[in-house]
C-alpha atoms as a printed R data frame, in Angstrom:
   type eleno elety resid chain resno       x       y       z
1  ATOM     1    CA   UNK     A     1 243.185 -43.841 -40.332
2  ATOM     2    CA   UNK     A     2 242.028 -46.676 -38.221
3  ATOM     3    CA   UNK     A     3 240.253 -48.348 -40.539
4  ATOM     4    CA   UNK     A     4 242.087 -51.399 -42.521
5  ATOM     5    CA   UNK     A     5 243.027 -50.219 -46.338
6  ATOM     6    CA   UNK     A     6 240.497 -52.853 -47.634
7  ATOM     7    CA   UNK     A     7 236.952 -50.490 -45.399
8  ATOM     8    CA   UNK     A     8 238.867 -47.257 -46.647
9  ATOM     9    CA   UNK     A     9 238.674 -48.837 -50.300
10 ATOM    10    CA   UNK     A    10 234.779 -49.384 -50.526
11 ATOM    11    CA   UNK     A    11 233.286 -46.624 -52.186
12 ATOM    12    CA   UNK     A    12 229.621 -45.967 -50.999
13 ATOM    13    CA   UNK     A    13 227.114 -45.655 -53.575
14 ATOM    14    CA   UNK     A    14 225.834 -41.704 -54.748
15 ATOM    15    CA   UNK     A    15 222.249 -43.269 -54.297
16 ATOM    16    CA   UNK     A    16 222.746 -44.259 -50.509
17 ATOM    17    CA   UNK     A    17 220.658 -42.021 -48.764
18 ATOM    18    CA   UNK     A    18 222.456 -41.290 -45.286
19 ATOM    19    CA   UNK     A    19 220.507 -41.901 -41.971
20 ATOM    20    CA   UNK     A    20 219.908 -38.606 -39.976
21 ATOM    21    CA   UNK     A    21 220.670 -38.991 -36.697
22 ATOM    22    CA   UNK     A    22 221.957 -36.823 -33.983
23 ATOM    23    CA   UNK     A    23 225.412 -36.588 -32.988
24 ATOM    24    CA   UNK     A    24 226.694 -38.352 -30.534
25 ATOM    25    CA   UNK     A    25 227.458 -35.874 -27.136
26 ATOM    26    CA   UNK     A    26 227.997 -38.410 -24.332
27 ATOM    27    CA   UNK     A    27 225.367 -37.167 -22.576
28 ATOM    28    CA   UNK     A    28 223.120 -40.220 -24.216
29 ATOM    29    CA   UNK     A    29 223.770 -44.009 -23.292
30 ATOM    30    CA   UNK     A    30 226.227 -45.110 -25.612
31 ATOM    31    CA   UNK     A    31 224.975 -48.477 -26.054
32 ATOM    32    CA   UNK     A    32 221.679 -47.207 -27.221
33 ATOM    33    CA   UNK     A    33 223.189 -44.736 -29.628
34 ATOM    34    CA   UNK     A    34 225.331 -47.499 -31.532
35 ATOM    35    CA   UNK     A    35 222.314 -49.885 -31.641
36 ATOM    36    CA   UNK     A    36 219.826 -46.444 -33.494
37 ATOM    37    CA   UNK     A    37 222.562 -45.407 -35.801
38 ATOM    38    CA   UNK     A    38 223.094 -49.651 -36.575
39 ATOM    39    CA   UNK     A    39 219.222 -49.756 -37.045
40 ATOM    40    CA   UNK     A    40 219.321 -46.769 -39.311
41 ATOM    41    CA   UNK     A    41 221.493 -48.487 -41.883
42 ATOM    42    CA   UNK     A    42 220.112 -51.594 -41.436
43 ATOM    43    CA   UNK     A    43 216.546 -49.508 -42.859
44 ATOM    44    CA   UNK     A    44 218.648 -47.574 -45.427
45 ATOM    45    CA   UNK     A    45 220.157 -50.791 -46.712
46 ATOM    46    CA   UNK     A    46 223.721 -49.738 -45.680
47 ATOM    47    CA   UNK     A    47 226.729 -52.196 -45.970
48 ATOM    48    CA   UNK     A    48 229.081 -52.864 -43.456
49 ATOM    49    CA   UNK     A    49 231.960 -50.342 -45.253
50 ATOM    50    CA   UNK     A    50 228.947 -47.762 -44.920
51 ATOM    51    CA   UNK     A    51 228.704 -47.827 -41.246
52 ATOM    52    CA   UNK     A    52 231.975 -47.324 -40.465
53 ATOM    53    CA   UNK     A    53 232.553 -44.229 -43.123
54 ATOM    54    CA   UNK     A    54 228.729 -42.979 -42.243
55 ATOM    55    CA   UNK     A    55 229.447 -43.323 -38.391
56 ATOM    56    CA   UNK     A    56 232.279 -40.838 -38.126
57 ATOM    57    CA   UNK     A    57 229.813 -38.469 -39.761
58 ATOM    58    CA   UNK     A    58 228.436 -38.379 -35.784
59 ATOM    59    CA   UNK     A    59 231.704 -37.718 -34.137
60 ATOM    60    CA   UNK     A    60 232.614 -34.492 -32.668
61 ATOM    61    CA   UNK     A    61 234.926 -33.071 -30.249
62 ATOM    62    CA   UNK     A    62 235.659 -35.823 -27.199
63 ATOM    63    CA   UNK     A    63 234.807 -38.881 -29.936
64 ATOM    64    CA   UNK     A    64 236.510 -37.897 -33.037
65 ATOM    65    CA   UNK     A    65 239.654 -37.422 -30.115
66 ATOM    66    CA   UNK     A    66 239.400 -40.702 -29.330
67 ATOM    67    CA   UNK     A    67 238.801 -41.863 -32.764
68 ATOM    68    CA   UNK     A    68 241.985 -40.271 -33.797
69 ATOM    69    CA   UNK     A    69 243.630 -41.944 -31.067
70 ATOM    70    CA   UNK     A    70 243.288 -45.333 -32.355
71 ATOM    71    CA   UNK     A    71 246.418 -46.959 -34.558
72 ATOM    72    CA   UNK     A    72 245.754 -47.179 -37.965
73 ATOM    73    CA   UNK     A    73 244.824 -50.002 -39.736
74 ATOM    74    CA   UNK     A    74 243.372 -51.566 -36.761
75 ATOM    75    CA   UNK     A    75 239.632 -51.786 -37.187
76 ATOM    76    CA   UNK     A    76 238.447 -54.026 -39.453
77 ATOM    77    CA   UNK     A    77 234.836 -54.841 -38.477
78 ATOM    78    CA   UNK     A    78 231.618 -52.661 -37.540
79 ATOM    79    CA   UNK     A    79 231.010 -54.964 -34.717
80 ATOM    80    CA   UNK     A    80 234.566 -54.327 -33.627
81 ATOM    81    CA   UNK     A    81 234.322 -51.069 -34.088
82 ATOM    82    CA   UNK     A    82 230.858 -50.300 -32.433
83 ATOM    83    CA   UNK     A    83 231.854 -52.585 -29.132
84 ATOM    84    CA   UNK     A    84 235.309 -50.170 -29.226
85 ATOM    85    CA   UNK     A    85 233.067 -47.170 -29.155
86 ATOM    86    CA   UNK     A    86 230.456 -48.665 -26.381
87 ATOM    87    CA   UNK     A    87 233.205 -49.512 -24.172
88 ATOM    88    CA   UNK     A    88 235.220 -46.195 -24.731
89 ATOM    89    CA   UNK     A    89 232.314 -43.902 -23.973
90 ATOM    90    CA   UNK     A    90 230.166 -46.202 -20.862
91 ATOM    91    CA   UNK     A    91 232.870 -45.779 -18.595
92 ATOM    92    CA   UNK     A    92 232.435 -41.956 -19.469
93 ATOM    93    CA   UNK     A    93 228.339 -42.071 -19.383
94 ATOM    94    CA   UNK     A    94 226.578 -40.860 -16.490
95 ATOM    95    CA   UNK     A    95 223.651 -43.079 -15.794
96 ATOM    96    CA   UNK     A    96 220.314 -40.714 -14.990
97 ATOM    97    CA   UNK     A    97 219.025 -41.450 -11.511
């Protein structure tokens, strides 16, 4: 798991009520997608530990690849973690015209 031992420790309270938001495809600006689901917790009063655990709830196929990819134990920070993402998927994004 990429996440340090101590973000994989933090339990997440039963009462958090978890931000609906659509999946990320990589059809959508990934910048913009990190700074919603960020927003999101920020309304639902989510911790730091949250966002990491509650952001892999919007990975599928190409993302949760690339999440997989990355050595564990690395990540130790949302805003590490969010700028990984942005960078990762805007070289990917296709910018509408």
């Amino acid at each position: 798991m990429p996440f340090t031992q101590e973000i994989m420790e933090v339990l997440i309270s039963p009462h958090f009520l978890i931000p609906k938001m659509t999946p990320f495809s990589g059809a959508e600006d990934p910048e913009n997608h990190s700074k919603a689901f960020q927003t999101q917790m920020l309304i639902s009063d989510g911790s730091d530990s949250a966002c990491y655990k509650m952001l892999l709830r919007n990975f599928r196929g190409m993302n949760l690849k690339w999440f997989s990819g990355i050595h564990d134990g690395t990540i130790n920070s949302f805003c590490e973690f969010s700028k990984m993402f942005e960078e990762q998927f805007t070289t990917n994004w296709v910018k509408p015209s």
